[in-house]
C-alpha positions in Angstrom: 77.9 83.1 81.9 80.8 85.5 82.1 80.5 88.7 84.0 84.2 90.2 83.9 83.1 92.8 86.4 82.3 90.4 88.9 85.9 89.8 89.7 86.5 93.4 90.9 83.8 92.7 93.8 85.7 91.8 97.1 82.4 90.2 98.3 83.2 87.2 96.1 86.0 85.7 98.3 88.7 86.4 95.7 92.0 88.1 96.6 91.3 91.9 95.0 93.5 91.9 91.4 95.4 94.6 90.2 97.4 95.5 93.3 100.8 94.7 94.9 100.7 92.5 97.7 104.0 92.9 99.8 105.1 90.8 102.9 106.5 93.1 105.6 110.3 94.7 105.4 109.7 93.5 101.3 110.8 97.5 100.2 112.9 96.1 98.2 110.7 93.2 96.6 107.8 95.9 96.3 110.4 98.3 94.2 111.1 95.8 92.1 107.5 94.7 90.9 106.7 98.3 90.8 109.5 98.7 87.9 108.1 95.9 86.1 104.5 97.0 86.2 105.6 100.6 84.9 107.2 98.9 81.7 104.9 96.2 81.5 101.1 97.4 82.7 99.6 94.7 80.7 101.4 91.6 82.5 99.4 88.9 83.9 101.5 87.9 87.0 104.7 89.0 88.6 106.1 88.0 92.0 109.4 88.0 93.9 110.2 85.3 96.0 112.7 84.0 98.2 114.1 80.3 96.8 115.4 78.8 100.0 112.1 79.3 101.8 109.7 79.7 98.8 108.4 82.5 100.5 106.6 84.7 98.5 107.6 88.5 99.2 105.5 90.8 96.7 103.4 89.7 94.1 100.8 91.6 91.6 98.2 89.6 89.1 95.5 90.6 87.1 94.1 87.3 86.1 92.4 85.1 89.4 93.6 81.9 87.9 97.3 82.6 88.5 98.1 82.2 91.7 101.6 83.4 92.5 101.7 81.1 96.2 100.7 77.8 94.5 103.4 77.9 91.6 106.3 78.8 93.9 107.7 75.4 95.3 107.4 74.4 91.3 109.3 76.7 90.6 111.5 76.5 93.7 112.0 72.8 93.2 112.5 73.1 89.1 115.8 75.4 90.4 117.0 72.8 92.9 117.2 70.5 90.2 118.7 72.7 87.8 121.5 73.4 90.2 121.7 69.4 90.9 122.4 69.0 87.5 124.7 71.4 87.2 126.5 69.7 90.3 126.5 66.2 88.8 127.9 67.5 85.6 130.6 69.1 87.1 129.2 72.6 86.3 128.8 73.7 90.1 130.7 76.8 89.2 128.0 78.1 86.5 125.3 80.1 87.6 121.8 80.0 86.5 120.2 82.7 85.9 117.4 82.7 83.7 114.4 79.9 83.2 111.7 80.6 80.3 108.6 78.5 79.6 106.7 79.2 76.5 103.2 78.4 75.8 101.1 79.0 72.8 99.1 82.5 74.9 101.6 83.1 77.5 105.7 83.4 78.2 106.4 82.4 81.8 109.9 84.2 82.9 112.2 83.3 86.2 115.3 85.2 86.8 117.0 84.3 89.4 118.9 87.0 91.6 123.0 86.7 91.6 123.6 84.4 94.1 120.5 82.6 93.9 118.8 83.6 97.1 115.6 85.6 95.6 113.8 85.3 91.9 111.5 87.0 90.2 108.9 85.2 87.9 106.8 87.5 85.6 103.8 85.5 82.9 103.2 87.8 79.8 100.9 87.5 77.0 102.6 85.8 73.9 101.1 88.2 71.8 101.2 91.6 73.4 104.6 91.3 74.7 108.5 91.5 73.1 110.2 88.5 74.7 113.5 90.7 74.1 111.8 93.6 76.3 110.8 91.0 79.1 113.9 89.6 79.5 115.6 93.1 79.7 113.2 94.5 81.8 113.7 91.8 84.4 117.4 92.1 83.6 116.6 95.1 85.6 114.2 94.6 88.0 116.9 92.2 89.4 119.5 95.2 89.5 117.1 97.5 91.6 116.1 94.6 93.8 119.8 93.9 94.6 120.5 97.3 94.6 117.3 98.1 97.0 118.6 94.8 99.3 122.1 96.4 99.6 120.6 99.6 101.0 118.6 98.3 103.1 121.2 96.3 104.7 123.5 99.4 105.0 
């Protein structure tokens, strides 16, 4: 049997859900999942990582199966071999910047940060969310997590 309650009780060993989990000196991570979340309440997962490291700086997810610190090196490695690809084709000068998966419930959407050195992978409903709106919503999410990066080096 079901209970969805259940999943709200932090007895039960489960991370809580609904709630941004930052790594320290993530501002700028943090700012950027809590653009997304303001345009996008009913997402399922979003997470900003770093792709070198595959560390995981901010994350938010409302369903307990995804699990934004397992998927990263898949993600992390599907990238590397993008960008070996690109290499043995002679395309080294191109820069990736966007990776969508689709399945028949969900849209699974990776935008990599200019540069390459952070992404941010969000998982949507198929049938509650524009993929148009997604894709421009993390269009700028990426702006304001550059942006945020920028100040916080100045």
């Amino acid at each position: 049997m079901n209970f969805p309650f259940l999943r709200h009780l932090p007895s039960l060993g489960r991370p809580p859900l609904h709630r941004v989990v930052a790594a320290t000196g993530a501002a700028a991570a943090e700012a950027a999942l809590r653009h997304l979340l303001a345009e996008l309440p009913e997402l399922l997962l979003v997470m900003v990582a770093e792709t070198e490291s595959g560390q995981v700086l901010a994350s938010y997810t409302s369903q307990p199966q995804l699990k934004p610190g397992s998927t990263t090196p898949f993600w992390r490695a599907i990238v590397q071999q993008l960008h070996a690809s690109q290499a043995a084709q002679g395309q080294a000068d191109e820069q990736l910047s966007e990776l969508l998966t689709t399945l028949a419930s969900q849209l699974h959407l990776l935008r990599l940060q200019p540069g390459g050195q952070q992404f941010i992978y969000l998982v949507v409903d198929a049938h509650e969310t524009n993929l148009a709106l997604a894709r421009e919503l993390m269009q700028q999410a990426t702006k304001l997590l550059i942006a945020s990066n920028k100040q916080l080096l100045d």
